[in-house]
N, CA and C atoms as an extended XYZ file, in Angstrom:
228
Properties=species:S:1:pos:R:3:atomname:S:1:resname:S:1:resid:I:1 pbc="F F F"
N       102.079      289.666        0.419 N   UNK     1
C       101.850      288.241        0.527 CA  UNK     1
C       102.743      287.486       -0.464 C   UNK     1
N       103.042      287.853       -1.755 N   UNK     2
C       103.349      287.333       -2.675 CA  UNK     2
C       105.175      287.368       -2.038 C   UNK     2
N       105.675      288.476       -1.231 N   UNK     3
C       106.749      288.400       -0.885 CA  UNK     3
C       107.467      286.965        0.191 C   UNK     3
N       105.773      287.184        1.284 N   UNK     4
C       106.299      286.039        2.031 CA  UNK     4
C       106.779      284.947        1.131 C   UNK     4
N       105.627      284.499        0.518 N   UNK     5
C       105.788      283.337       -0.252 CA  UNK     5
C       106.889      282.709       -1.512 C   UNK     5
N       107.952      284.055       -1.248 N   UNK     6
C       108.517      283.922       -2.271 CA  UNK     6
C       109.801      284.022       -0.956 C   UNK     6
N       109.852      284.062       -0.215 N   UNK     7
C       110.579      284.523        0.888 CA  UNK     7
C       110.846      282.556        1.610 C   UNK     7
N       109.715      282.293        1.838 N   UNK     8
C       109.319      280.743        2.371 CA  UNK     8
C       110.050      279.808        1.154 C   UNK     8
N       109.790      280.015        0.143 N   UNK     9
C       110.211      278.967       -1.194 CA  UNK     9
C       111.781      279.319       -0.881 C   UNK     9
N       112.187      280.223       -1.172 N   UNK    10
C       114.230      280.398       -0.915 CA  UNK    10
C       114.297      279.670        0.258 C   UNK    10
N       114.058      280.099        1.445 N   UNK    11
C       114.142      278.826        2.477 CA  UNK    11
C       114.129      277.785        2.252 C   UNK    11
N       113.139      277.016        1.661 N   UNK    12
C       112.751      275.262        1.408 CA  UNK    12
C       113.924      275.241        0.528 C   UNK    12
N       114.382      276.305       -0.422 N   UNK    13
C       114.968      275.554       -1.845 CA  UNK    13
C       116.419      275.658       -1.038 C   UNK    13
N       116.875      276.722        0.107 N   UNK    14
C       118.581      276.551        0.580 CA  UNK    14
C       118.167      275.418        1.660 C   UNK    14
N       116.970      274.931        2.126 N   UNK    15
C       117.498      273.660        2.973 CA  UNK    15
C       117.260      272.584        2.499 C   UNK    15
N       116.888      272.219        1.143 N   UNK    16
C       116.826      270.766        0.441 CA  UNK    16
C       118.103      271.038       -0.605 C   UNK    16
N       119.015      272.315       -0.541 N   UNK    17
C       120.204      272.063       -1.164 CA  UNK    17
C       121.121      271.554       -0.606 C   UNK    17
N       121.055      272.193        1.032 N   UNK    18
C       121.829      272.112        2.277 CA  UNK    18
C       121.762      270.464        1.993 C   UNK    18
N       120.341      270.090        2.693 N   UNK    19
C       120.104      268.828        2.823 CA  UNK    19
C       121.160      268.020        1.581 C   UNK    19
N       121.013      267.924        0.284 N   UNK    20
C       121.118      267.022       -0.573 CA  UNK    20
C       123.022      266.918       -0.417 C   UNK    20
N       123.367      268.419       -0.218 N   UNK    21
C       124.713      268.397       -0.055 CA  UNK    21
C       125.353      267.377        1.222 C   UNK    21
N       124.523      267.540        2.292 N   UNK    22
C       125.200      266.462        3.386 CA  UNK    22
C       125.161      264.698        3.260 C   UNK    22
N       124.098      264.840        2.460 N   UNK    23
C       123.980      262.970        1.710 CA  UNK    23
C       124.973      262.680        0.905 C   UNK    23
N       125.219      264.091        0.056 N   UNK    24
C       126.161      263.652       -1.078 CA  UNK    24
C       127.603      263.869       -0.355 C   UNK    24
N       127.652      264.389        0.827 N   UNK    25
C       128.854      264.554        1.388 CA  UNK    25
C       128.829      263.077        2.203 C   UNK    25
N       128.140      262.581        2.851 N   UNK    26
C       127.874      261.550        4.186 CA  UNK    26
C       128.247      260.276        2.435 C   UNK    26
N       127.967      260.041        1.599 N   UNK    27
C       128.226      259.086        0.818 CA  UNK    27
C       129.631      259.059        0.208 C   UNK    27
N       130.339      260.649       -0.234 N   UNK    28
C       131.383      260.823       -0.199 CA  UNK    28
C       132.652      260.458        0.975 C   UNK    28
N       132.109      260.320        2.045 N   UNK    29
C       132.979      260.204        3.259 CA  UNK    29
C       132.500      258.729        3.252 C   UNK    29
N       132.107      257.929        2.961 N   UNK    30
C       131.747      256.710        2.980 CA  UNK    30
C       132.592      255.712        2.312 C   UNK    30
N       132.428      256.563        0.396 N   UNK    31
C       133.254      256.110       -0.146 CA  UNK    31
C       134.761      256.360        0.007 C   UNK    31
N       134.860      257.342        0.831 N   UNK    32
C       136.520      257.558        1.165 CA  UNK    32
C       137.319      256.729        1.888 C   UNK    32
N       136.677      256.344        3.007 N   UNK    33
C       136.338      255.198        4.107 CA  UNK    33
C       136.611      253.943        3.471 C   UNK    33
N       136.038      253.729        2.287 N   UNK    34
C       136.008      252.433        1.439 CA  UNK    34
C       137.209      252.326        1.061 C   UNK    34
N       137.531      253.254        0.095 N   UNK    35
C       138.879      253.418       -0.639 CA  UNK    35
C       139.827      253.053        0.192 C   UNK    35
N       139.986      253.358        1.461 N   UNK    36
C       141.225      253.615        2.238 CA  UNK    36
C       141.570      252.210        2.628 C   UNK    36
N       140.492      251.256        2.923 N   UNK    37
C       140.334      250.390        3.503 CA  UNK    37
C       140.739      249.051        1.657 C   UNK    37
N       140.332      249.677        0.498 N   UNK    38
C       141.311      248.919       -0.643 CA  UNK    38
C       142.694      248.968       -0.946 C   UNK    38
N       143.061      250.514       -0.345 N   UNK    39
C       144.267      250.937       -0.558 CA  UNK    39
C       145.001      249.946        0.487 C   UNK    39
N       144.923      249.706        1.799 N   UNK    40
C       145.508      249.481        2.692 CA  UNK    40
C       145.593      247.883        2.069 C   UNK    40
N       144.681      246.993        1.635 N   UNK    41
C       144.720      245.939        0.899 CA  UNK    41
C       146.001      245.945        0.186 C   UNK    41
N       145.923      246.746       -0.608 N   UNK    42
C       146.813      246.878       -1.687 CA  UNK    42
C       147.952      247.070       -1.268 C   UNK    42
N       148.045      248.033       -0.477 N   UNK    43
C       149.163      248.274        0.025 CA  UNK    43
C       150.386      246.477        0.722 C   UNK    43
N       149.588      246.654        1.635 N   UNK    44
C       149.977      244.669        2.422 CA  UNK    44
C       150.062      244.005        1.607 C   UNK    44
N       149.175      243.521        0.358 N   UNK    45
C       149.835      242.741       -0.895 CA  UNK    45
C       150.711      243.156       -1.449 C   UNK    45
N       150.946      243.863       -1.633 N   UNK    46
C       152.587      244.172       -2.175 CA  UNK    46
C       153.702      244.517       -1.522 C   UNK    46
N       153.355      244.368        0.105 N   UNK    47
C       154.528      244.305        0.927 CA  UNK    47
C       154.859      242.943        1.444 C   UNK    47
N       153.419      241.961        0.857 N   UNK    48
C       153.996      240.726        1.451 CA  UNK    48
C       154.652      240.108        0.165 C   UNK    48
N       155.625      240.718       -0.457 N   UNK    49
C       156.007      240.590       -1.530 CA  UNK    49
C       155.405      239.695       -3.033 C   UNK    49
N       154.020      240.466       -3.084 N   UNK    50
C       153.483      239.436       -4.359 CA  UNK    50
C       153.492      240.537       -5.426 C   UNK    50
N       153.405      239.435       -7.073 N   UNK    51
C       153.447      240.397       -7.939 CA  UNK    51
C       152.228      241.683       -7.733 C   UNK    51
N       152.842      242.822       -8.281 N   UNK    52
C       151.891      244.170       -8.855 CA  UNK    52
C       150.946      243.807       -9.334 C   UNK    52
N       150.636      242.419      -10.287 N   UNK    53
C       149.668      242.652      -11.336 CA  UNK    53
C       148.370      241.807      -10.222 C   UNK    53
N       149.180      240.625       -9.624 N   UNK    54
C       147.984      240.193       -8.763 CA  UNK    54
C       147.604      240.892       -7.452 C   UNK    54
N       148.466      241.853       -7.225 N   UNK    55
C       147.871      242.999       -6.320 CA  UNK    55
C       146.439      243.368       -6.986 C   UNK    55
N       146.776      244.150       -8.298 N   UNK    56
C       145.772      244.928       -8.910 CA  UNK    56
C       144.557      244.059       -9.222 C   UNK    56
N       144.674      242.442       -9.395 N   UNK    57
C       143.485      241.698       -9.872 CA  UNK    57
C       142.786      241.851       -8.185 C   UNK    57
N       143.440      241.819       -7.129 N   UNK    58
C       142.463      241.590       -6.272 CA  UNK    58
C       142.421      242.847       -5.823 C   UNK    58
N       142.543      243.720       -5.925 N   UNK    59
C       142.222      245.826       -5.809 CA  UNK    59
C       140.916      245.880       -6.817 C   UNK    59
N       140.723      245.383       -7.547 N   UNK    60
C       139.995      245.841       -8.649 CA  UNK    60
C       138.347      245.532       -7.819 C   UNK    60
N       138.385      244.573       -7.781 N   UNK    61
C       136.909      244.217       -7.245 CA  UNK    61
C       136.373      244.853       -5.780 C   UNK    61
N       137.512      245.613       -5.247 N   UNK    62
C       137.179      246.144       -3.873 CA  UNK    62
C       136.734      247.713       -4.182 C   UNK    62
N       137.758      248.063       -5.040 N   UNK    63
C       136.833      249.830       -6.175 CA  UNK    63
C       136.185      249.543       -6.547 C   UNK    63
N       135.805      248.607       -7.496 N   UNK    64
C       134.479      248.383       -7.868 CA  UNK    64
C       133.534      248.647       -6.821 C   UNK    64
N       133.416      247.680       -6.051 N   UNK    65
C       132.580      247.631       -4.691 CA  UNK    65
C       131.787      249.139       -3.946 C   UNK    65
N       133.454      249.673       -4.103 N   UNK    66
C       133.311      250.847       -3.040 CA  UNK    66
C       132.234      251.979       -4.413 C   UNK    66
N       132.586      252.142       -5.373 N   UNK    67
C       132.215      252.901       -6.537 CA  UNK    67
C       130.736      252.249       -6.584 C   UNK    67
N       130.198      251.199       -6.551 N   UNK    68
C       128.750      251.075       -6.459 CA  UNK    68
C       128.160      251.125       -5.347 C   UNK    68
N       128.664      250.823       -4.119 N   UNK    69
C       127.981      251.286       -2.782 CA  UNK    69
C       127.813      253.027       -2.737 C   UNK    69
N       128.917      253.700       -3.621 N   UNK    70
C       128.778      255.122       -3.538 CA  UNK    70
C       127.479      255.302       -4.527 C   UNK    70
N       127.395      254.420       -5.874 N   UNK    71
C       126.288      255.247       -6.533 CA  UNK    71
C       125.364      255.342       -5.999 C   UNK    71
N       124.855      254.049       -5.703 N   UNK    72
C       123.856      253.384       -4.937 CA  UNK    72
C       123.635      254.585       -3.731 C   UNK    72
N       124.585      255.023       -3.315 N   UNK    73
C       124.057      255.935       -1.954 CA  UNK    73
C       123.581      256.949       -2.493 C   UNK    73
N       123.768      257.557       -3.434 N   UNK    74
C       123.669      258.834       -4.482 CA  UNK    74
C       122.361      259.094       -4.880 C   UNK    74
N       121.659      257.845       -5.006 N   UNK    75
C       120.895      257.374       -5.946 CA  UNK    75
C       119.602      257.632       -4.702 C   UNK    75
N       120.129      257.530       -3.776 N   UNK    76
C       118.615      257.341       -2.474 CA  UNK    76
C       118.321      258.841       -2.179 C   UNK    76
């Protein structure tokens, strides 16, 4: 008996690892998603020929963004 039960617990504990890994993956692919979508920002501001530095003032607040929508997902 003591085997089942120790048999049942490894189960629960590899599918709430499984589990936690696909949230932390599904938030990872989220924030990647995010990023790509600042980069591409960034990118077009500095091809529509404006300075680097005001590229980066308006990049900054879109990582930000993406970096707290990721904690925030982390966090649930």
């Amino acid at each position: 008996m003591k085997r089942l039960y120790s048999s049942l617990f490894g189960a629960a504990l590899c599918i709430a690892t499984a589990t936690s890994y696909a949230d932390e993956q599904t938030c990872n692919n989220h924030y990647d998603y995010c990023m790509s979508s600042c980069n591409n920002q960034y990118n077009q501001c500095t091809q529509n020929n404006n300075e680097e530095s005001y590229c980066k003032d308006q990049y900054q607040p879109c990582i930000q963004g993406c970096s707290n929508t990721r904690d925030s997902c982390l966090s649930q």
